[in-house]
C-alpha positions in Angstrom: -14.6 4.8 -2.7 -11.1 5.2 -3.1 -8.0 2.9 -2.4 -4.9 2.3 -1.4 -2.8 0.5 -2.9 -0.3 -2.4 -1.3 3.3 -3.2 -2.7 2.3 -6.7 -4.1 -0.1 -4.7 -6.2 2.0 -1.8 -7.7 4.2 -4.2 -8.5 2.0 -6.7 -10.0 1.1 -4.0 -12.2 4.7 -2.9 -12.9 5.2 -6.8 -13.9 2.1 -6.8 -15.8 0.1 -3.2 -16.7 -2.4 -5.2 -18.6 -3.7 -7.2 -15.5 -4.7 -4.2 -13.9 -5.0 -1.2 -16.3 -8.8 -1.5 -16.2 -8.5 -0.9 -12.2 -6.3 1.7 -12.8 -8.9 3.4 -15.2 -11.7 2.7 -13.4 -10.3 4.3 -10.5 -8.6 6.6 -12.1 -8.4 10.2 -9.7 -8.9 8.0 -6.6 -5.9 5.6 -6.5 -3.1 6.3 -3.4 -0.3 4.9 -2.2 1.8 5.5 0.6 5.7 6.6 1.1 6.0 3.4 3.2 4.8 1.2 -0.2 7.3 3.3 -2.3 10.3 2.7 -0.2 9.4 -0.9 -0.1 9.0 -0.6 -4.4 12.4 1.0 -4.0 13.8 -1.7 -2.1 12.8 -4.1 -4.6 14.1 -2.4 -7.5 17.8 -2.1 -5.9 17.6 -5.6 -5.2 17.7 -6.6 -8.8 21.3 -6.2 -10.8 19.9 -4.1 -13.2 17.9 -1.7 -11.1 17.8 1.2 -13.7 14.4 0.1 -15.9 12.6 -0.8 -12.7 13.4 2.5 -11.3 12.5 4.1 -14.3 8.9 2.2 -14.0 8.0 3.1 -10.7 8.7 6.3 -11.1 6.3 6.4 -14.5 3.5 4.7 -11.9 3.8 6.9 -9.4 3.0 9.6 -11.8 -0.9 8.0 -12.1 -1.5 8.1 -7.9 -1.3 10.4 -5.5 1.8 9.1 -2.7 0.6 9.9 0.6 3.5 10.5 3.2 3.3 8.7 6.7 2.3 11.9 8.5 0.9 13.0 12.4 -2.5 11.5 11.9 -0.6 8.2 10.2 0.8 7.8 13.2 -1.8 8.6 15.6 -3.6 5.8 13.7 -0.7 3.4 14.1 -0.5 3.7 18.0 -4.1 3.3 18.0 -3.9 -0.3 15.7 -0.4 -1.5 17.5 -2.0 -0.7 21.2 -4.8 -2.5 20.4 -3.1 -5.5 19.4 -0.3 -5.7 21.8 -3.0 -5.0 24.7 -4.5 -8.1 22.8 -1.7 -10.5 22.6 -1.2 -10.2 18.3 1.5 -8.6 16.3 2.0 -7.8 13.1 4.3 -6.4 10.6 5.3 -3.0 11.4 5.6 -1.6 7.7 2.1 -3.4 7.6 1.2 -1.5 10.2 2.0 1.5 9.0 0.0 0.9 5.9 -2.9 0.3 7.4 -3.2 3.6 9.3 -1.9 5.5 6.6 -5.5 4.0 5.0 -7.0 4.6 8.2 -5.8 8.1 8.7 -7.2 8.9 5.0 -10.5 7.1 4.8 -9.2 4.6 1.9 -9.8 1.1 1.2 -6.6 -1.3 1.2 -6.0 -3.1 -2.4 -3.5 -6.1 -1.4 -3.2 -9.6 -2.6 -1.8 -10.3 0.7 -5.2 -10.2 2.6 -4.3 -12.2 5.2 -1.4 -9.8 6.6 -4.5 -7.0 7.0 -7.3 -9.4 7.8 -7.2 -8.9 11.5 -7.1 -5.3 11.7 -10.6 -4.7 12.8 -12.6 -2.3 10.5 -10.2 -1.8 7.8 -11.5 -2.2 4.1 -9.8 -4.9 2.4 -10.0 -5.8 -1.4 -8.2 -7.8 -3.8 -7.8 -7.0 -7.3 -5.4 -10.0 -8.4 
């Protein structure tokens, strides 16, 4: 199995590499993320005042996964999710949207602490490693 992972959990681990180093190990070759979590990992670094050493981590990270860009069959997987649920009366987060099918689209499970924003996505593989 391999995984992808959510922004609450790179940057749990960019807070704190020992809580999730053995993950990282253990997984080690089958870890993703996707552009949509880096510009989001991005965001949050510009955010802070000092933005340079948080930069400078996230780029380290992203050096140990494979970044996965929000391609054709991304997308194709996105329509699918979002018709579903519009055609059902729910809506969700676009950017976690977008995550999803990028999981979708590439066969991986979803690593988030944030289960509940992914819990209602039927099918999708949902873990949490915090």
């Amino acid at each position: 199995m391999s995984f992808l992972l959510d922004t609450n959990i790179c940057s749990a681990h960019l807070r704190n590499p020992a809580g999730l180093t053995h993950r990282m190990l253990q997984y080690s070759g089958r870890l993703f993320t996707s552009e949509i979590v880096v510009a989001e990992l991005y965001a949050g670094a510009f955010h802070k005042a000092l933005s340079g050493p948080l930069l400078t981590g996230i780029d380290d990270f992203l050096t140990d996964i494979r970044v996965l860009p929000f391609d054709r069959a991304c997308a194709l997987s996105f329509g699918q999710i979002r018709g579903e649920q519009l055609r059902r009366g729910i809506s969700f987060s676009p950017i976690d949207l977008m995550i999803a099918a990028t999981a979708f689209a590439h066969d991986l499970t979803v690593v988030t602490h944030n289960v509940k924003d992914f819990d209602k996505i039927p099918d999708l593989r949902i873990e949490d490693w915090l």
